[in-house]
C-alpha positions as CSV (number, residue, x, y, z in Angstrom):
1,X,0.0,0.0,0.0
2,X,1.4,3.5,-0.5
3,X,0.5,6.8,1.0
4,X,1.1,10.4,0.3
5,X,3.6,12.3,2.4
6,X,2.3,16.3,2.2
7,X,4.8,19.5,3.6
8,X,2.0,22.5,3.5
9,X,2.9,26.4,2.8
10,X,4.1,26.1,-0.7
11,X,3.2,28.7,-3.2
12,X,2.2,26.8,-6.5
13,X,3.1,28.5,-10.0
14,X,4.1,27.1,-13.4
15,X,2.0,25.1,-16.4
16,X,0.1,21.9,-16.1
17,X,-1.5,19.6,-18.6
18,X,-4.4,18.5,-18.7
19,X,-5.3,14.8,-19.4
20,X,-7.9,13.1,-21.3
21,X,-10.7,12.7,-19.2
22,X,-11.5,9.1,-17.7
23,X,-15.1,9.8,-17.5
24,X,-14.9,9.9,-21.3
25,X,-12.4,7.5,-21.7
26,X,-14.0,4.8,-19.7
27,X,-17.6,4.7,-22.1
28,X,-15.2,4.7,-25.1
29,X,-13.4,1.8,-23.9
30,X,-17.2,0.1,-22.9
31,X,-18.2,1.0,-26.6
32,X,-15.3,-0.6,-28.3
33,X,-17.1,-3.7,-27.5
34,X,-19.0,-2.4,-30.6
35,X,-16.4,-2.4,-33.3
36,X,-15.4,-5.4,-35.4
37,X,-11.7,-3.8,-35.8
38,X,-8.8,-1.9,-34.4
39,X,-9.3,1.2,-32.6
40,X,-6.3,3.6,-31.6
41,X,-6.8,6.1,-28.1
42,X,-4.2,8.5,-28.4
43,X,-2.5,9.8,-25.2
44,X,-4.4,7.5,-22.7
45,X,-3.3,8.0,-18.9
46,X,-2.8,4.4,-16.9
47,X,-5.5,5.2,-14.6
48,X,-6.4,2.5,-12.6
49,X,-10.3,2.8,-13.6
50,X,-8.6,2.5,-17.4
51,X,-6.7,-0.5,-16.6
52,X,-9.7,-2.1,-14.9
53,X,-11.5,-1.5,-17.9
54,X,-9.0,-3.3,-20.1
55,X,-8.5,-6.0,-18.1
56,X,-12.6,-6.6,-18.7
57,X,-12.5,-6.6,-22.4
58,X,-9.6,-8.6,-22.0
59,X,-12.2,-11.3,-20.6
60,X,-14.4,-10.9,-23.6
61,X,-11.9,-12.1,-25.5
62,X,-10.3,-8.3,-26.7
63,X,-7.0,-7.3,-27.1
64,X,-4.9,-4.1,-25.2
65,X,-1.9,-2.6,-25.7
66,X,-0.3,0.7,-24.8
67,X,1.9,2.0,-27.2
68,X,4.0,4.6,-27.9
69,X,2.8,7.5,-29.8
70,X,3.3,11.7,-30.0
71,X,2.1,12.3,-26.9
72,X,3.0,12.7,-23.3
73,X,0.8,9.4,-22.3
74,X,0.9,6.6,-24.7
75,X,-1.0,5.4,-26.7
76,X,-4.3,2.3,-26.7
77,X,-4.9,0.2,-29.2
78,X,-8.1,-1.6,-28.6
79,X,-8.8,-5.1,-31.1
80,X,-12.3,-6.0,-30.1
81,X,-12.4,-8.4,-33.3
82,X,-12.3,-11.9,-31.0
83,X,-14.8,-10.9,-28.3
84,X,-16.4,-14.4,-27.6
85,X,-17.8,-14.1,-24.1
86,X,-21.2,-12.0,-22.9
87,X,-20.5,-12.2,-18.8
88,X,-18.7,-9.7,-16.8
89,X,-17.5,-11.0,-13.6
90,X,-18.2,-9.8,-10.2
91,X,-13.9,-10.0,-9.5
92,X,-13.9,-7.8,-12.5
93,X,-16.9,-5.4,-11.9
94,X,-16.4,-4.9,-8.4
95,X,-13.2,-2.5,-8.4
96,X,-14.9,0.2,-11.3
97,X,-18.3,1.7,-11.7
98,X,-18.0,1.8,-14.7
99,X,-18.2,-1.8,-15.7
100,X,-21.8,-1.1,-15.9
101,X,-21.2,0.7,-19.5
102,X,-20.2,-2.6,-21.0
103,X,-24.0,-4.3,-20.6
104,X,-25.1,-1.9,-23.7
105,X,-22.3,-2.8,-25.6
106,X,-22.4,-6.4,-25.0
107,X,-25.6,-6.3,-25.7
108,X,-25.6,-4.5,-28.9
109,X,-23.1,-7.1,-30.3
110,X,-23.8,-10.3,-28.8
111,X,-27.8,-10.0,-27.9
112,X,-27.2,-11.3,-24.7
113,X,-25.2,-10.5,-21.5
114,X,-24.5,-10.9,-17.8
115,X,-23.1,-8.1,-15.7
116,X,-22.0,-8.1,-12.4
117,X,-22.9,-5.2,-9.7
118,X,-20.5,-2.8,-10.3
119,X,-18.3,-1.0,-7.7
120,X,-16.1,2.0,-7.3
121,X,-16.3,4.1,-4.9
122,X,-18.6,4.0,-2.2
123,X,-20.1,7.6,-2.2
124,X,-23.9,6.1,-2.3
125,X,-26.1,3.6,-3.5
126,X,-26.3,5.3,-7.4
127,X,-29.1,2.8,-8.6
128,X,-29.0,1.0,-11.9
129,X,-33.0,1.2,-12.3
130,X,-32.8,4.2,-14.8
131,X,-30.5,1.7,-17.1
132,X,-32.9,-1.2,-16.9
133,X,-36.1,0.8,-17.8
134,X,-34.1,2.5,-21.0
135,X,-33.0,-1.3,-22.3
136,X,-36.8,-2.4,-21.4
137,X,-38.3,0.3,-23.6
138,X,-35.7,-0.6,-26.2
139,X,-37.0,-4.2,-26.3
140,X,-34.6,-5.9,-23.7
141,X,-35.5,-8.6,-21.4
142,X,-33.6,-7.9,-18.2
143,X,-33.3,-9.4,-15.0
144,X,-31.8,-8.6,-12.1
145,X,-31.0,-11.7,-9.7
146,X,-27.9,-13.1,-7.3
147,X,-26.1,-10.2,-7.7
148,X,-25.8,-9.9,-11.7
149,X,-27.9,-8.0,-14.2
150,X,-29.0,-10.4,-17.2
151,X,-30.3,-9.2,-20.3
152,X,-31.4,-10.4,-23.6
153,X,-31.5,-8.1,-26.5
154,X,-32.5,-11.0,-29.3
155,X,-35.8,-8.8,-30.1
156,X,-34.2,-5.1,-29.7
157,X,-36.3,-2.6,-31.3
158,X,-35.8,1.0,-31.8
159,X,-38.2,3.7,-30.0
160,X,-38.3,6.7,-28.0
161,X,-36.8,6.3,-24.5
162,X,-38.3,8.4,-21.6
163,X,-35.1,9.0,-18.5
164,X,-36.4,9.7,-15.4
165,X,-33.7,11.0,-14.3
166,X,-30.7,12.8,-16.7
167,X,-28.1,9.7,-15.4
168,X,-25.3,10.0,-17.3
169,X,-24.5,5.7,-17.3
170,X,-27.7,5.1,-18.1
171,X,-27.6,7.8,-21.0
172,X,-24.2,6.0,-22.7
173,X,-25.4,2.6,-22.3
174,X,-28.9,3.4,-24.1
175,X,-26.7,5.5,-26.7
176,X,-24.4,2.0,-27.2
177,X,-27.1,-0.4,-27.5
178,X,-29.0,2.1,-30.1
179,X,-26.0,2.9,-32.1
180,X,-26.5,-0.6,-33.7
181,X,-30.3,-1.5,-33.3
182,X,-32.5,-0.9,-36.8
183,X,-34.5,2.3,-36.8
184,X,-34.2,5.4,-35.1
185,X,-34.0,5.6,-31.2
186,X,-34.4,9.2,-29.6
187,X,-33.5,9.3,-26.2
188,X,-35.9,12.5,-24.1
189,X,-34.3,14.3,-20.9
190,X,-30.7,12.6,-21.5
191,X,-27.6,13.8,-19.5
192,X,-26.1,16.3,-21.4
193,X,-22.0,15.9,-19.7
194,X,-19.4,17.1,-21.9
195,X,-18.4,13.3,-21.5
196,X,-22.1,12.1,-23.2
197,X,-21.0,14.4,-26.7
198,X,-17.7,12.9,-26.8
199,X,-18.9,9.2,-26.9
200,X,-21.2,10.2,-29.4
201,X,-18.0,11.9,-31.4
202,X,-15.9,8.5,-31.1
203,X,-18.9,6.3,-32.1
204,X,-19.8,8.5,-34.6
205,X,-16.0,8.3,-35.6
206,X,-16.7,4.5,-36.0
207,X,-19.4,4.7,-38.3
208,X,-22.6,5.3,-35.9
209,X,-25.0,7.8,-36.6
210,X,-26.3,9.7,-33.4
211,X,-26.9,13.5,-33.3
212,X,-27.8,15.8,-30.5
213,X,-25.5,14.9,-27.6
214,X,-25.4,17.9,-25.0
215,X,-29.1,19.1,-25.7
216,X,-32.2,17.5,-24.4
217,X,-33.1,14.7,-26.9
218,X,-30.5,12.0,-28.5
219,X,-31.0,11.1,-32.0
220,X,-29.7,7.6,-33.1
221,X,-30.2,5.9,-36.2
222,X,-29.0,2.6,-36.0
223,X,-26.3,1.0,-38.6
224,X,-25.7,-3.2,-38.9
225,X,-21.6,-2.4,-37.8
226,X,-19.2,0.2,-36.5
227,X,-15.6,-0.3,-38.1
228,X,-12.0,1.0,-36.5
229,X,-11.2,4.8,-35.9
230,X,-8.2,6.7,-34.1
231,X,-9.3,8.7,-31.6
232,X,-8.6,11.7,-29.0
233,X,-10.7,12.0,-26.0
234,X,-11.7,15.2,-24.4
235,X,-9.3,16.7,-21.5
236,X,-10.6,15.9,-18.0
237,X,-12.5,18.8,-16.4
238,X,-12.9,17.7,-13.1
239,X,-9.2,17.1,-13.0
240,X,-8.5,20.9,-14.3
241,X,-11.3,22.0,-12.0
242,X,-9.4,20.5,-8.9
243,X,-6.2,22.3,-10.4
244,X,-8.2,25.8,-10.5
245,X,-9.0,24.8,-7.1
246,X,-5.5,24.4,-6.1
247,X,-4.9,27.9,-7.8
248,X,-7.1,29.4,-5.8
249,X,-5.9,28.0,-2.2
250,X,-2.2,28.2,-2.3
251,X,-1.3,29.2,-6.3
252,X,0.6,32.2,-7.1
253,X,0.1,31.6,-10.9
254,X,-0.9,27.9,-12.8
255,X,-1.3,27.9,-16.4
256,X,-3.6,24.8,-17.4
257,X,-2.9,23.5,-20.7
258,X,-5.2,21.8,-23.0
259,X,-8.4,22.4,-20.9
260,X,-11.9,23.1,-21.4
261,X,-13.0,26.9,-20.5
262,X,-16.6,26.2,-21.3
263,X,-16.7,23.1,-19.7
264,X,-15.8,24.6,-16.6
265,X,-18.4,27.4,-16.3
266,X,-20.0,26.7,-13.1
267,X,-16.8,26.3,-11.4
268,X,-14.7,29.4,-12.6
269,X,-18.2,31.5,-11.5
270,X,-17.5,30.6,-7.8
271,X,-13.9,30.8,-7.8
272,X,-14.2,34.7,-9.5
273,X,-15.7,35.3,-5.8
274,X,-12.9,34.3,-3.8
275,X,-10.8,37.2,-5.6
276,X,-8.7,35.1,-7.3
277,X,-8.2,36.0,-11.2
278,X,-8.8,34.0,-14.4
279,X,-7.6,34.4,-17.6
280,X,-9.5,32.0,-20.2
281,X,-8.0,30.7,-23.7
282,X,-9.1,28.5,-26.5
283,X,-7.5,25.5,-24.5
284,X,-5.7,26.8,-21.2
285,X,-6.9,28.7,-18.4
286,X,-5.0,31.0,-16.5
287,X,-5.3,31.4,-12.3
288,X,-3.7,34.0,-10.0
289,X,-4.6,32.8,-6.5
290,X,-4.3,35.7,-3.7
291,X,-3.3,36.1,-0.6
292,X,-6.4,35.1,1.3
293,X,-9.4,33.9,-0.8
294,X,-12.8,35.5,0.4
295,X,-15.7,33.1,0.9
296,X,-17.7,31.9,-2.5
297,X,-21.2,31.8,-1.1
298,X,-23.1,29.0,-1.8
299,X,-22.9,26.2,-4.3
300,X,-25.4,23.0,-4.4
301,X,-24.3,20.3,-6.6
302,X,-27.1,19.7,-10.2
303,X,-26.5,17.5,-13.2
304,X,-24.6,19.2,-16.0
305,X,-24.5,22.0,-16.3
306,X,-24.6,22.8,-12.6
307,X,-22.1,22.7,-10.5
308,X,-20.6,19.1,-10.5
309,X,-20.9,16.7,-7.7
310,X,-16.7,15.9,-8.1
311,X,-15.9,18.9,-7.2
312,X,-17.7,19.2,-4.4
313,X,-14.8,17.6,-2.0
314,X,-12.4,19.6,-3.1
315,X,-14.2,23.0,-2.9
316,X,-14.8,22.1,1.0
317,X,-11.0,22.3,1.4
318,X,-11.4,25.8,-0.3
319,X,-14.2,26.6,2.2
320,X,-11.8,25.8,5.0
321,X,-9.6,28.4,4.4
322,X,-11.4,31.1,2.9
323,X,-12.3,34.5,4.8
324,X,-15.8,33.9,6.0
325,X,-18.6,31.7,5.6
326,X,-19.6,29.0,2.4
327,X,-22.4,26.8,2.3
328,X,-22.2,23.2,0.4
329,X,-25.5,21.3,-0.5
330,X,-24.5,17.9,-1.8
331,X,-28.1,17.2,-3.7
332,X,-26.9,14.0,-5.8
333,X,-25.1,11.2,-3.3
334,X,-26.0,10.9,-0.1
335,X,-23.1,9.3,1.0
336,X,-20.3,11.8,-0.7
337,X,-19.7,14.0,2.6
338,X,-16.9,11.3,4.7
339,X,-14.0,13.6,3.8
340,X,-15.4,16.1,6.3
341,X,-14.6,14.0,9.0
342,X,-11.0,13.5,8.3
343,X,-11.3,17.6,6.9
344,X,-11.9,18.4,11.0
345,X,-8.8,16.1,12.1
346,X,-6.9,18.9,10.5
347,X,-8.5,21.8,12.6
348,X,-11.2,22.6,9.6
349,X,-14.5,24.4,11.1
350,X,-17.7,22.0,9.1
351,X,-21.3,21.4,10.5
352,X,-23.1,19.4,8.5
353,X,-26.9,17.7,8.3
354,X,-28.6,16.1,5.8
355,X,-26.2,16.7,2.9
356,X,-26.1,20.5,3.8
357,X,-22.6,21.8,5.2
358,X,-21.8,25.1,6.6
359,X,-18.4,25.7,6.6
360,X,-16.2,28.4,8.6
361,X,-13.1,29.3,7.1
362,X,-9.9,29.0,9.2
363,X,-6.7,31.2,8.5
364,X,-4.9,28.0,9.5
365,X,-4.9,24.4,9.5
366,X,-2.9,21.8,10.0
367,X,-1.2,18.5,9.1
368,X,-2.6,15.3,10.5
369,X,-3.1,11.7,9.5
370,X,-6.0,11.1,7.3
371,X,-7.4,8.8,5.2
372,X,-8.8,8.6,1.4
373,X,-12.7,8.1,1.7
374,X,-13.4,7.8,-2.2
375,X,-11.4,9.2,-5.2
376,X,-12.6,13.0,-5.4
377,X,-12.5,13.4,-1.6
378,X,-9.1,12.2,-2.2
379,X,-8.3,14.9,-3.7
380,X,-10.1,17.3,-1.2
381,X,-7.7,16.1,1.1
382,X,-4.1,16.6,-1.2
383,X,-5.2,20.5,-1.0
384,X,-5.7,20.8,2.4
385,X,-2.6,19.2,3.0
386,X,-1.0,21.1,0.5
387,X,-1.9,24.3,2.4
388,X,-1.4,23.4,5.8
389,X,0.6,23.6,8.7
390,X,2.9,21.1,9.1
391,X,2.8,17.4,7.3
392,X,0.3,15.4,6.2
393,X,0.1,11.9,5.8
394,X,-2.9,10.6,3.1
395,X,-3.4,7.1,3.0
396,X,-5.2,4.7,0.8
397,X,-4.1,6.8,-2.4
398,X,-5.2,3.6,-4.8
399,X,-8.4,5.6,-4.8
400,X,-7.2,8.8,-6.0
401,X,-5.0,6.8,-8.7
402,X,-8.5,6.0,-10.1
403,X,-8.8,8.9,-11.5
404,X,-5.8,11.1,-11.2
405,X,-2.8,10.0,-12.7
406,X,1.2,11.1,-11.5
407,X,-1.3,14.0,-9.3
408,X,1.8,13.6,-7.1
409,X,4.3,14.4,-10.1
410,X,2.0,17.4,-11.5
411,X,1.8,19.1,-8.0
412,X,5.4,18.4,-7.7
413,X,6.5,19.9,-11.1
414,X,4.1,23.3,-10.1
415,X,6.5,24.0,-6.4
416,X,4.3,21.4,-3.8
417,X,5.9,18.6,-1.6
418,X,4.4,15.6,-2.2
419,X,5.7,12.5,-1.9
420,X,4.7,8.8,-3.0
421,X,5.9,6.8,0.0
422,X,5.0,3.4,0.9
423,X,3.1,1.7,4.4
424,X,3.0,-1.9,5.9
425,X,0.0,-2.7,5.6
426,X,-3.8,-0.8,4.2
427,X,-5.3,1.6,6.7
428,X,-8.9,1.2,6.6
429,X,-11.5,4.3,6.6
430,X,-14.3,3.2,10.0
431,X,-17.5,4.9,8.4
C-alpha cells in the first residue's frame, strides 16, 4: 500500500496539462465492444479505472496494448475483433463503476449479457433502475438476480426512451445499444456531460449515426456495424477543475494547458468570488490565486451543467480556508460527505446535516493523518494538505489513482511537496 507524504505552505506556480478525461475514456473503452476492428486512443493515462477496464475486455476475449505515440501518455490500441464471451464478472466489476457501460455494448453485439454489480467508490447507492427501464423500452429482457444483471436483447427494437432522471451511465449505455439496433432511437431528458458528446464523437468516428448529444433529446439511427477509428478524447475537467482549485488556495500563478473553459463554467463562477483572477483561452486557463481567498457563497451540486458533484470535496478544502462563511449542498449522493470527518482532524471548522454543510473558514490548519474516503474526496484532502501547517500523511491513495494519474508528479512539477511513500500494511477508513 502506498500513502502520500504532504509538507504545506508552498506557493504553487508554473503550467500543467491537462489529461484526457477518464469519465470519457471509460464509455469509449465500454463502446469498443462495438467495433469489429482496431481502434487507436491517443494519449491515454494508466488510470487505474482505465486499466480495470482493459483488463474486462480482456475477458471478452479483446485485445490491449499501450503503445507509444506523440504524446506525453501513450497510446491504446483496442482489437475487439475476438470478443467471444457476454458475462462480466463480479472479480472484474467490483473495483470500477464503470463496468456497468459494458452491458449496452455487449448487448448490442452479442444480444445477450451478464453483468455483475458494479463498484467503485462508495459515495452512495447510485441505482442501476434508470438503465434497466431504458433497455426495457428498447426491447430488452432484463433481470436482475444473485447479484448480476442479465439481459437479452435478441428482439431489440428501436423507440423513444423516456429517463427519469438525466443519469449519465444510463444515457451511454442506451446510446451503445442504439447505435446498432435498426431504426431510429431518440432518447428525451438525456444527461447532457461534456463526456455524453464525446462518446457520441468517437462512435460516430466509427461509423454510428447519433446527433444531438449535450441538448435534451438523442437522435440515433441505427447501422448493422461500426468499423475501427483513431481517436482523442476530451481533457478531464474535473481534474483541471481540482487544479483551478488548487490555484485558488495556495497558487501564485498555474497555467492549465489543454483544458476546457466552457466546460468549466459553473466552477470558474465561484472561484471569480474568492478574488482570485482567471484568464480564459481556447485551450488553457490561467489562475492568479491571492493572498487570502474571500468566501464563494453557496454552491449546491445539479447535473450538467450545474455545478458538478466531483468537485464538491475539493471545494470544501477551499471553504476551509477562505475568509468567511460558504455553504455546500450535496443534492446528488448521499453518501459523498466522509472527507469532512478527516477535513476536522486537520482543525477545519464543518457542520453538517442532511447533505447540507456550513463551513467556517480558518486562516490555518494543519497536518494530521488522514485517510482517502473515495477518489474526489481524495483529492479534497491533497489541497488541504497542501496548504497546511505542518505534514500530512494521506493514506489509501489507490483511490485517487483511479482517477488522477502522477497527481503527485503534477503538483510536484508546479513547487508542492508531495511524496509517494510506501506503508505496511492498508489503513482502513471506519465509516
Amino acid at each position: 500500500m502506498e500513502s502520500f507524504y504532504i509538507v504545506g505552505g508552498n506557493k504553487l506556480e508554473g503550467e500543467v496539462e491537462i489529461d484526457p478525461a477518464k469519465n470519457s475514456l471509460l464509455p469509449i473503452l465500454a463502446g469498443c465492444i462495438l467495433v469489429d476492428d482496431e481502434i487507436l486512443l491517443e494519449n491515454v493515462p494508466k488510470y487505474s479505472d482505465v486499466i480495470a477496464m482493459c483488463k474486462i475486455l480482456e475477458h471478452l476475449g479483446g485485445k490491449t496494448k499501450f503503445v507509444s505515440g506523440k504524446y506525453k501518455n501513450e497510446d491504446l490500441l483496442v482489437d475487439c475483433r475476438d470478443i467471444v464471451y457476454s458475462d462480466v464478472p463480479n472479480e472484474l466489476a467490483c473495483s470500477v463503476r464503470s463496468s456497468i457501460f459494458t452491458l449496452g455494448s455487449i448487448l448490442g453485439r452479442k444480444k445477450i449479457a451478464k453483468v455483475s454489480y458494479p463498484g467503485g467508490c462508495d459515495i452512495g447507492l447510485r441505482p442501476i433502475d434508470i438503465h434497466i427501464a431504458g433497455l426495457k423500452q428498447l426491447g430488452c429482457k432484463v433481470v436482475d438476480k444473485n447479484g448480476y444483471i442479465y439481459a437479452d436483447g435478441s428482439k431489440r427494437r428501436a423507440e423513444d426512451v423516456m429517463l427519469s432522471f438525466s443519469s449519465v451511465g444510463a444515457t451511454e449505455n442506451i446510446m451503445m445499444f442504439a447505435s446498432v439496433c435498426k431504426g431510429q432511437t431518440r432518447i428525451f431528458n438525456p444527461a447532457r456531460e461534456p463526456e455524453i458528446v464525446d462518446l457520441q464523437n468517437f462512435l460516430n468516428k466509427c461509423g454510428a449515426k447519433i446527433s444531438g448529444a449535450g441538448s435534451n433529446m438523442i437522435v440515433i439511427d441505427g447501422v448493422p456495424k461500426l468499423h475501427g477509428c483513431c481517436y482523442h478524447a476530451i481533457s478531464d475537467r474535473i481534474e483541471a477543475g481540482t487544479f483551478l482549485i488548487a490555484g485558488a488556495m495556495v497558487g501564485k500563478e498555474i497555467v492549465l494547458k489543454n483544458a476546457s473553459p466552457k466546460d468549466n463554467q459553473a466552477l470558474i463562477a465561484k472561484l471569480l468570488k474568492t478574488t482570485c483572477k482567471i484568464k480564459e483561452e481556447n485551450d488553457r486557463i490561467i489562475i492568479k490565486g491571492s493572498p487570502r481567498p474571500q468566501s464563494f457563497g453557496e454552491i449546491e451540486t445539479a447535473v450538467y451543467p450545474g455545478f458538478p458533484t466531483d468537485l464538491q470535496a475539493p471545494m470544501c478544502s477551499l471553504a476551509s480556508v477562505c475568509d468567511g462563511y460558504s455553504l455546500i449542498i450535496e443534492n446528488l449522493f448521499e453518501a459523498r460527505l466522509k472527507h469532512i470527518g478527516e477535513l476536522l482532524k486537520m482543525g477545519c471548522d464543518i457542520r453538517c446535516k442532511n447533505g447540507v454543510c456550513i463551513v467556517k473558514g480558518r486562516d490555518k490548519i494543519y497536518g494530521a493523518d488522514v485517510i482517502t474516503t473515495d477518489l474526489r474526496g481524495g483529492a479534497c484532502l491533497v489541497l488541504a494538505g497542501l496548504y497546511a501547517e505542518g505534514y500530512t500523511t494521506l493514506n489509501n491513495i489507490e483511490l485517487i489513482d483511479r482517477g488522477y494519474f502522477k497527481l503527485e508528479e503534477k503538483l510536484t512539477a508546479l513547487g508542492g511537496e508531495i511524496k509517494r511513500i510506501k506503508c505496511e500494511k492498508k489503513v482502513y477508513n471506519c465509516y
